[in-house]
N, C-alpha and C positions, 0 to 999 in steps of 0.2 A: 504494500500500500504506500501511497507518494505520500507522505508525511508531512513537508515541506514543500510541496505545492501550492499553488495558486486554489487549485481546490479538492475536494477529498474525495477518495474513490474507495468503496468498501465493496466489497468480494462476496459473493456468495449469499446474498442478499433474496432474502423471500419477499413478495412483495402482495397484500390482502388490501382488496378495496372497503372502503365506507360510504356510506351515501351522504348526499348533499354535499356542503361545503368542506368535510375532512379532506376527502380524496382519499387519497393510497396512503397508506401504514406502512414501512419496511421494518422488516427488522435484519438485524446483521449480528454474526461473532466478531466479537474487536478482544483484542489481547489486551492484558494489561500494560504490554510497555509500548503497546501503541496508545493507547491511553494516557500514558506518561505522554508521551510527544505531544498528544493533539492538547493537552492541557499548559505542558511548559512554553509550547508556542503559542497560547491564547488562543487556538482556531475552538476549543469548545468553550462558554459563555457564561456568566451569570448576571442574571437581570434583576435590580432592582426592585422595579416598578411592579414585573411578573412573576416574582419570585418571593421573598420575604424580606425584603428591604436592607436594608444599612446592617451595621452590627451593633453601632452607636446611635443612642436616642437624640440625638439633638436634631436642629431646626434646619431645615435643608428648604432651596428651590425646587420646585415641581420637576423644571427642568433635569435637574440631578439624577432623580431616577430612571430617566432615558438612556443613561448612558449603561456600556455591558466591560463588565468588570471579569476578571480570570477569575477563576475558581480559586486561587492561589490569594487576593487580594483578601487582605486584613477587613474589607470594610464590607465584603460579601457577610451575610448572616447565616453564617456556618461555623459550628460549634468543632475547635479544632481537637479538644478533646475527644468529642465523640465520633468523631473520624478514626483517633488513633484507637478507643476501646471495637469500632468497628475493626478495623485490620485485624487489631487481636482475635477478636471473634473467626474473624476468617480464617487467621492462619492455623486456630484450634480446633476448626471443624465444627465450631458453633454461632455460624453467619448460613443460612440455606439460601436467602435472595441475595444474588446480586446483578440482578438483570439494573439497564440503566436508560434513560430517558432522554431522548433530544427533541428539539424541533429544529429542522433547517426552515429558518424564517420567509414563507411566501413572499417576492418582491419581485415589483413588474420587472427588475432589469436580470435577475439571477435566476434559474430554474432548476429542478431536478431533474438527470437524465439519468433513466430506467434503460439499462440493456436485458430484455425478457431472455435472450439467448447464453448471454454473457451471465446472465442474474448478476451484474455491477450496477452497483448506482454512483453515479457524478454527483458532488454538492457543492454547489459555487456560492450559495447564500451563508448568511451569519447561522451559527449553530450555539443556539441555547438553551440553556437545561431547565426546563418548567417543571421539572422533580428530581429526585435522587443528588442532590447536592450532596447531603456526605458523602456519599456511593464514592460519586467520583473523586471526591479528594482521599479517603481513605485508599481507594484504587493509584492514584498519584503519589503517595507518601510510602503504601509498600515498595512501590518501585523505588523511591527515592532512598528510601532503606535499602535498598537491595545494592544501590549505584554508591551509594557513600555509609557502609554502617557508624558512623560517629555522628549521623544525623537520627540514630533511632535512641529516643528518651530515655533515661535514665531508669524509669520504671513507668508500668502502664497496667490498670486494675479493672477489672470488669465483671461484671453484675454484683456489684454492690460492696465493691473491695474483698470477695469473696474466693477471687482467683486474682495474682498478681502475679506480675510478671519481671523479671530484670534486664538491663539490657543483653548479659551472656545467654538468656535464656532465650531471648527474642532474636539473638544472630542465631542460634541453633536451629529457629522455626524457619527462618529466613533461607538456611541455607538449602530447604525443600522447596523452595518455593521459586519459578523459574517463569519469570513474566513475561517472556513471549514464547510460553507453553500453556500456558493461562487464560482461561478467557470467561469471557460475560456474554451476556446477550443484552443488543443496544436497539429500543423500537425508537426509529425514527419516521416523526411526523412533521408536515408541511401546512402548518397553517401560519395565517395571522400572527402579529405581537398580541395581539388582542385576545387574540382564540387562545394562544399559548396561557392567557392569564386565566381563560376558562377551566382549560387542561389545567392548571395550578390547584385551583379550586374542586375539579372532580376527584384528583385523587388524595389532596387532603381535606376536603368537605364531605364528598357527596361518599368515600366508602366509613360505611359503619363501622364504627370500632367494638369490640366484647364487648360485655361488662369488665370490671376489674375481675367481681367473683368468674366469670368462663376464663379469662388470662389468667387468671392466675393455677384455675385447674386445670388447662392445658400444660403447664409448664412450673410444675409445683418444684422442682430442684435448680429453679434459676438464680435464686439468691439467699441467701444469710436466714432472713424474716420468711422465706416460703417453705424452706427447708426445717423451721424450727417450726410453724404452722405444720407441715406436714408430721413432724414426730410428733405433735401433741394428737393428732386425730387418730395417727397411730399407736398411743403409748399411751394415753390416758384416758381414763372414764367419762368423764363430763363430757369432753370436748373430742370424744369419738368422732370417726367419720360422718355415722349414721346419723349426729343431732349438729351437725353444720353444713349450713346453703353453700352449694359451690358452683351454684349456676345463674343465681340472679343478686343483686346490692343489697335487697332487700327481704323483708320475714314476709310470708303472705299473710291473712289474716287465718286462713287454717292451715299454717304450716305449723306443725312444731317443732322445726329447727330452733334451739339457740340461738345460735348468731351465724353470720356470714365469715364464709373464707377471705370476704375482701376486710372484713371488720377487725379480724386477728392478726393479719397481714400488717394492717393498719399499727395497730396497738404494740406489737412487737415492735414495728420501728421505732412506736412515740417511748418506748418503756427503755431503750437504750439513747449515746450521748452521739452515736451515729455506726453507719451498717457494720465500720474497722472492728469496732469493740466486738460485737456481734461473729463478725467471721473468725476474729482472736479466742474468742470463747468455743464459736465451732471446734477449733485445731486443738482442744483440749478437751479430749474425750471422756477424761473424767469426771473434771464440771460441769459439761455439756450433759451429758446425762444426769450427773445431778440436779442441775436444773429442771428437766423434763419431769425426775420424779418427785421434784419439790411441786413443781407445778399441778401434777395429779392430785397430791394431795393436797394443796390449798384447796383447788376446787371441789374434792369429795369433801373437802372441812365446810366450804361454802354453802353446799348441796345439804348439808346437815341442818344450816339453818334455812335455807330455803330448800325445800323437797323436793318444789317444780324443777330443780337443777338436772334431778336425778337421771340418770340413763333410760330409755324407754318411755318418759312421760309423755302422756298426751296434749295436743296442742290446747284445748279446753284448760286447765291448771295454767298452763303458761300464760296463756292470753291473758288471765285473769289477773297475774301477778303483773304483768305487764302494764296493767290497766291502773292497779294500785301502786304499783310499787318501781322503784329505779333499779333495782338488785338484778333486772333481766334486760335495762335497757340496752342498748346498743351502744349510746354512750360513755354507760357506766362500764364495761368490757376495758376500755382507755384507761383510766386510772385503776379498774382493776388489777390488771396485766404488770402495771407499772408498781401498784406495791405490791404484788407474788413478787416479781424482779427485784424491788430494791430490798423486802426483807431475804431473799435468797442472799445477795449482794453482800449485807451486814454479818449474814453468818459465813459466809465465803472468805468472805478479806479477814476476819475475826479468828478463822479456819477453827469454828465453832461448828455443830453437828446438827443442827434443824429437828431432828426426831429427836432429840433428848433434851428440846427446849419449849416449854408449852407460851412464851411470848408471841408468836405469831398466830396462833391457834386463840389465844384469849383476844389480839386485835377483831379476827373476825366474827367475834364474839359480841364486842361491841359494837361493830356494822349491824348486827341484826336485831340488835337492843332498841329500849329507849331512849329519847334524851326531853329535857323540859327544856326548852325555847319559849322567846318574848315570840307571840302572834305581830308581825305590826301593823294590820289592819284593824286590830281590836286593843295591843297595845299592852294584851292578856299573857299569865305565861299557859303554854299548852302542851301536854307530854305527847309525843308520837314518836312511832318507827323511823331512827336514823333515815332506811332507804325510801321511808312514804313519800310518795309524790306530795302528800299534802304538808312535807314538814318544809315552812316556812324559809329555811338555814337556805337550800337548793335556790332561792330567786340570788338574783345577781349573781349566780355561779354558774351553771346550764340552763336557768331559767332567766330569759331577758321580758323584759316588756313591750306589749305591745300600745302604743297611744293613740288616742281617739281626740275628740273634738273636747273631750271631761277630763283629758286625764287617761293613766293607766285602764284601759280595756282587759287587759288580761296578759297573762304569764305562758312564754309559749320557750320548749324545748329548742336551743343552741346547741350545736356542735361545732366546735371551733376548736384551733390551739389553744387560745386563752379559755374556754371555758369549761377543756375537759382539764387544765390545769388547775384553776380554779376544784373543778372536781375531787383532784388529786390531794389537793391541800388539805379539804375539808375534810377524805375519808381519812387521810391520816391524824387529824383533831380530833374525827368523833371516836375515834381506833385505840387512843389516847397514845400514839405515837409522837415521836421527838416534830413538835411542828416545822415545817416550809416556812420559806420567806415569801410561796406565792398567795396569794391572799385573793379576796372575791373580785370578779370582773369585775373593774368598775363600768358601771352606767349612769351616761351625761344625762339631769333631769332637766 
């Protein structure tokens, strides 16, 4: 292939029509260190306007985004990081797409010449990428690794610092790795700058995404948080397979699932200081499983004070607790999680033994307890259930306000960082734990 020509000829080229204004689709095999070429020489593009703009938020002229920038260019909005976590991915065998996306730009003075015989196609027009930007710069960097290894990073980690890599170990992968034996599949299309921006739009708009809960059961050993989710459905009682949703965000009204795979997913992130600690704990297999069977047993402790917990219940019990009480919200799972983790935490660093200490077992205790509180709508003290919905302590913590034309209308259920924080603070008060410095959401009156 001419490389460095005036314009690009690709080989081997299949060519499917569209109707109306698309016209003809090709698609072609292009190597990766042909790839490298068409990118260090600027012949493949990235736009602006059609693409995802700048990298930096500031105040630019309209004009500005007309203009088509390399792929290589600092001001493209291409995350150079996740380029280099893609390469990883590839050269491990844990990248399956890497098909990539042009448009040779329709214009009345340049055209596409199709040889049906030859299956060559000529491209004399500008060629821009209306998707797969990383694709292509990760495609451009392996090779650049391959051409100069003192340009490949000192370390590179991927799904969720759970695999990391160095750079002796990354020349090792490299040296498999032979970029004009290599290749992708490139569909190119001939529309509009205009149409191009539509094509932007269809395949980051119009294709649907999962839910989190179907991602993540598709692909339950992709990180840190999904792999510690998975040993809990596997290894502990409560939170078996059979009483967690792993197909929709949400509980239905006669489901009796617990909670959701995307809920626990969730909560294990917020319950650690980020995923490093999480995958450092993985590699040690023996707190790692101490962990998992700390964890079963909180929740059988848990399940003790509320019985809807228990393995097998019917969705009826739950719903009902659900109705009165926070102990099954979805919310409450967040700071749940996070004092199982930080009492585990205390006995770990302490290298104290959790089964021969009844302080975490009497916290839970007090969760399920009473406590007397000022009402302050009435101004009255009133005893109810820590986790009751109607105990007063809950408003400006997960419960915000909603305001009307009078005044406060009513108290409705928050899930935020701050408010399952908030959460977290409060179960550890009523737990009679060493209090937090985070204290109740504030709300502006």
């Amino acid at each position: 292939m001419p490389l460095l020509s005036s314009n690009i000829t690709l080989n081997d080229v299949r060519r499917v029509h569209r109707p109306q204004s698309i016209g003809h689709v090709y698609r072609a095999e292009l190597s990766f260190e042909e790839l490298f070429h068409l990118i260090h020489y600027n012949r493949v593009q990235y736009s602006p306007r059609y693409q995802r703009g700048f990298s930096k938020r500031e105040d630019r002229h309209d004009l500005e985004f007309d203009q088509l920038l390399s792929i290589t260019d600092d001001r493209a909005q291409i995350d150079p990081r996740r380029s280099e976590e893609m390469a990883m991915k590839f050269l491990t065998g844990r990248l399956y797409s890497v098909n990539i996306v042009w448009n040779a730009r329709r214009d009345d003075d340049a055209d596409l010449r199709y040889d049906p015989e030859r299956h060559t196609l000529d491209i004399d027009t500008a060629i821009v990428v209306p998707d797969t930007a990383h694709r292509h710069l990760f495609g451009y960097k392996l090779v650049l690794w391959k051409k100069d290894p003192e340009r490949v990073p000192a370390r590179i980690s991927i799904f969720e610092g759970s695999m990391e890599f160095g750079r002796e170990e990354i020349w090792d992968l490299l040296d498999d790795f032979e970029p004009a034996d290599t290749y992708l599949f490139c569909d190119v299309y001939n529309v509009t700058a205009e149409q191009e921006g539509e094509l932007y739009d269809e395949f980051n708009s119009e294709a649907k995404k999962p839910s989190s809960a179907t991602a993540i059961a598709q692909y339950e050993d992709k990180t840190p948080a999904r792999r510690l989710m998975r040993a809990l459905m596997e290894r502990t009682s409560v939170l078996g397979r059979d009483e967690i949703e792993t197909r929709f965000n949400t509980i239905a009204a006669k489901s009796r699932k617990l909670t959701t795979n995307a809920t626990i997913v969730a909560a294990i992130k917020g319950m650690v200081r980020g995923p490093r600690d999480l995958a450092a704990l993985e590699a040690d297999t023996e707190r790692w499983n101490d962990l998992i069977e700390f964890f079963d047993q909180f929740f059988l402790e848990w399940a003790g004070h509320f019985p809807e917990f228990e393995p097998g219940t019917d969705y009826g019990p739950r719903q009902t607790l659900r109705t009165e009480s926070f102990a099954l919200s979805n919310i409450i799972m967040h700071p749940l999680f996070k004092l199982a983790y930080d009492l585990w935490s205390d006995y770990d660093r302490n290298d104290e033994d959790w089964r021969l200490d009844p302080t975490w077992k009497d916290a839970l205790a007090r969760l399920s307890g009473k406590v007397t509180v000022t009402d302050p709508e009435t101004d009255k003290q009133v005893t109810v259930k820590v986790m009751d919905r109607d105990n007063p302590e809950w408003r400006e913590r997960i419960l915000v306000p909603r305001y009307g034309p009078e005044g406060i209308e009513k108290w409705e259920l928050s899930s935020t960082r701050q408010t399952r924080a908030a959460a977290y603070a409060y179960l550890r008060d009523a737990a009679g734990l060493e209090p937090l410095t985070v204290g109740r959401t504030r709300i502006a009156v």
